[in-house]
MIPA-215432 format. One line per 8 residues: for each residue x, y, z of C-alpha. Coordinates in pm, whole numbers, plus 50000, padded with zeros to 5 digits. Each point is the difference from the previous one (the first is absolute). Layout:
N
X Y Z  ...
# end
This chain:
246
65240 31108 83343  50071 49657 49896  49694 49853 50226  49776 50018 49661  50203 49795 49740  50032 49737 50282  49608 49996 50057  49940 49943 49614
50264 49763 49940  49840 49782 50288  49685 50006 49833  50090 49916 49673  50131 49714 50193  49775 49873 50102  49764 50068 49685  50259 49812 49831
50027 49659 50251  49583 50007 50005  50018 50001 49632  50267 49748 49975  49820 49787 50243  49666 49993 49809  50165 49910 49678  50196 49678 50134
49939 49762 49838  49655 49736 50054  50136 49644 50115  49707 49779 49912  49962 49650 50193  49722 49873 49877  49652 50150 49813  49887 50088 50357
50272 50121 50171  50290 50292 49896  50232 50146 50238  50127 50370 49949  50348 50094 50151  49995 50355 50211  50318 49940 50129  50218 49737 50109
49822 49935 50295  49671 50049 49908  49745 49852 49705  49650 50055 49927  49835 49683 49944  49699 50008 49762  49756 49718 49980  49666 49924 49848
49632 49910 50067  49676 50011 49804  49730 50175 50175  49613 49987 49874  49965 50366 50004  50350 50113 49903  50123 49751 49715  50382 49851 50054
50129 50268 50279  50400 50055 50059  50065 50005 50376  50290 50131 50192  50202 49904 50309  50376 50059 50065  50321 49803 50138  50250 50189 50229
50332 49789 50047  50256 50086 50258  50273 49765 50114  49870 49712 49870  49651 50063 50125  49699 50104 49874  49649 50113 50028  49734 49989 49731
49736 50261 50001  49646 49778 49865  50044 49690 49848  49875 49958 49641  49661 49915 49941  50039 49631 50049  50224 49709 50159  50093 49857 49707
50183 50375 49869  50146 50059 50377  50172 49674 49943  50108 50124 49655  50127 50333 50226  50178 49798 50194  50127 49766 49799  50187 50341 49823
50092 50136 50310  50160 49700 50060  50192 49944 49721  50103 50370 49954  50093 50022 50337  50064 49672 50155  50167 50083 50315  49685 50219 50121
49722 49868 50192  49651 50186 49970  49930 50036 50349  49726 50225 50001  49644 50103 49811  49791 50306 50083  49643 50004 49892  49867 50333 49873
49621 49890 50017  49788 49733 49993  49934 49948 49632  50064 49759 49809  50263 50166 49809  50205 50077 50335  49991 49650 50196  49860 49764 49694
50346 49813 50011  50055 50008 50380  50015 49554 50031  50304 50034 49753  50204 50196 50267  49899 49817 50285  50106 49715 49902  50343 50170 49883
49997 50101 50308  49954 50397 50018  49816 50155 50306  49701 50225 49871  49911 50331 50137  49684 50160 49988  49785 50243 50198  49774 49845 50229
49699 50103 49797  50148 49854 49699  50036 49681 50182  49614 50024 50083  49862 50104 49660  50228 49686 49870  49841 49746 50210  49675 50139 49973
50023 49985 49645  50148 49631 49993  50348 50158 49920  50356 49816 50097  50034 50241 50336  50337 50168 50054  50209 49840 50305  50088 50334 50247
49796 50306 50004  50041 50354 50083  49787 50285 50096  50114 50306 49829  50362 49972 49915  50254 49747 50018  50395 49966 49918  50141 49704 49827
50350 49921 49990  50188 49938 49647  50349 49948 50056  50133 50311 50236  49697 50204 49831  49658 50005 50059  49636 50059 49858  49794 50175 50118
49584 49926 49960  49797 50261 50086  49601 50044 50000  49865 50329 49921  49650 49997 49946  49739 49853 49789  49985 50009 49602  50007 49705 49769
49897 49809 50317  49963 50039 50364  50289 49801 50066  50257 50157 49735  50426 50063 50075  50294 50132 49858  50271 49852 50078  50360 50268 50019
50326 49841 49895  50224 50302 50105  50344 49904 49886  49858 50035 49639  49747 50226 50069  49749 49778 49803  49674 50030 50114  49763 49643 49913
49649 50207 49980  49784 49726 49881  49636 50060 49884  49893 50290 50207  50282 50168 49733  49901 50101 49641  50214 49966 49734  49988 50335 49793
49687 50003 49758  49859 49706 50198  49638 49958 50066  49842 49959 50357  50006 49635 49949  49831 49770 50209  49804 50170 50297  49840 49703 50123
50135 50022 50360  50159 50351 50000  49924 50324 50174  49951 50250 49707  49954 50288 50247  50350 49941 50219  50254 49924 49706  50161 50324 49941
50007 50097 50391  50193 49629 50010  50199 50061 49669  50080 50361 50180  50130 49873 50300  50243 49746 49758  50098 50282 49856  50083 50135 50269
50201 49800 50239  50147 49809 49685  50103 50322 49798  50352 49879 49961  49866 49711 49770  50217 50004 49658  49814 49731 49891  49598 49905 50080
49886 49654 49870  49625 49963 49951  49809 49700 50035  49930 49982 49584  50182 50243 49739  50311 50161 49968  50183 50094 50250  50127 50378 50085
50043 50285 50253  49834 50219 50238  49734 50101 49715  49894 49634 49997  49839 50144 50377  49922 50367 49874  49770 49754 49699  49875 49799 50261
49854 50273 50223  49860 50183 49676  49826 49726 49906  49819 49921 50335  49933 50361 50058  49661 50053 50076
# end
């Protein structure tokens, strides 16, 4: 039977590209802002905030080009670093237009840097509670809202954002980029060894039934970003649900 060797040799493959992909190399753009290559299409872009309770915080998002489009998955934590974002984008990739921003939450760290993409003219995507909590909370609002999921063209792919229940906050999304099988997590996802973090607004008794429905439907995931930490795998979920298990 040669079914076996095949099975292990396509694990060690992808062992090997995760590992490969963690360990590219940092490209720093500024003392707030760092950009991490997963592939060729896709980047994790890390910015920072200082937070009363928390100290000086690292915050995640993620940019998905595809035929010289792309989609940004949070903005940094301010306008002045989205412009910095751009400004890379931009130059590292000047015949793609950002056309498109999903919002994982309302927080500051997801939507703090909204104006800067407005005015480079991206159309922002939220769910249409997130668009409530942000006006309620004298947040820039995202422009079109969805119910429960939504698809957003990149190029002749799409994204897919998808609400599965309450955890971080009542309003909290992942967003599915299939043709890389990235999954953007945000905060309702641990990093491994991570703490609970900040449970102001979240729904302590619902995050693992949420994280295990992620898991779930998004169990072809090779690579889960969270909304602060390290990316991973699947065991960034299997954490998460340990951790909020009551």
């Amino acid at each position: 039977m040669k079914i076996l060797p095949i099975i292990i040799s396509l694990l060690l493959f992808n062992i090997f590209t995760l590992h490969a992909q963690q360990k590219r190399e940092l490209i720093k753009i500024s003392e707030d802002l760092e950009i991490i290559p997963l592939t060729d299409k896709s980047f994790i872009h890390v910015s920072y905030a200082t937070y009363p309770s928390f100290g000086r915080v690292a915050c995640n998002g993620l940019l998905y080009i595809n035929q010289n489009e792309a989609v940004v998955m949070d903005t940094p934590t301010n306008d002045e670093i989205s412009e910095q974002l751009l400004a890379w984008i931009a130059e590292k990739f000047p015949e793609t237009k950002v056309t498109s921003v999903v919002i994982n939450h309302f927080h500051e760290d997801c939507l703090g840097g909204l104006n800067a993409f407005h005015a480079a003219g991206a159309k922002s995507y939220a769910s249409r509670l997130t668009c409530t909590l942000a006006k309620e909370n004298g947040a820039v609002v995202p422009q079109i809202a969805f119910d429960k999921k939504m698809k957003i063209k990149i190029g002749d792919q799409e994204v897919v954002c998808d609400f599965l229940g309450e955890a971080h906050t009542r309003d909290n999304i992942v967003t599915w980029v299939p043709e890389e099988k990235i999954l953007f997590g945000g905060c309702m996802v641990k990093s491994v060894d991570a703490t609970k973090g900040n449970l102001e607004d979240a729904n302590v008794e619902e995050w693992s039934n949420t994280i295990g429905k992620v898991r779930s439907k998004y169990k072809k995931a090779t690579v889960i970003i969270p909304g602060h930490g390290e990316a991973g795998g699947l065991e960034l979920l299997d954490y998460t649900i340990q951790l909020f298990t009551l």
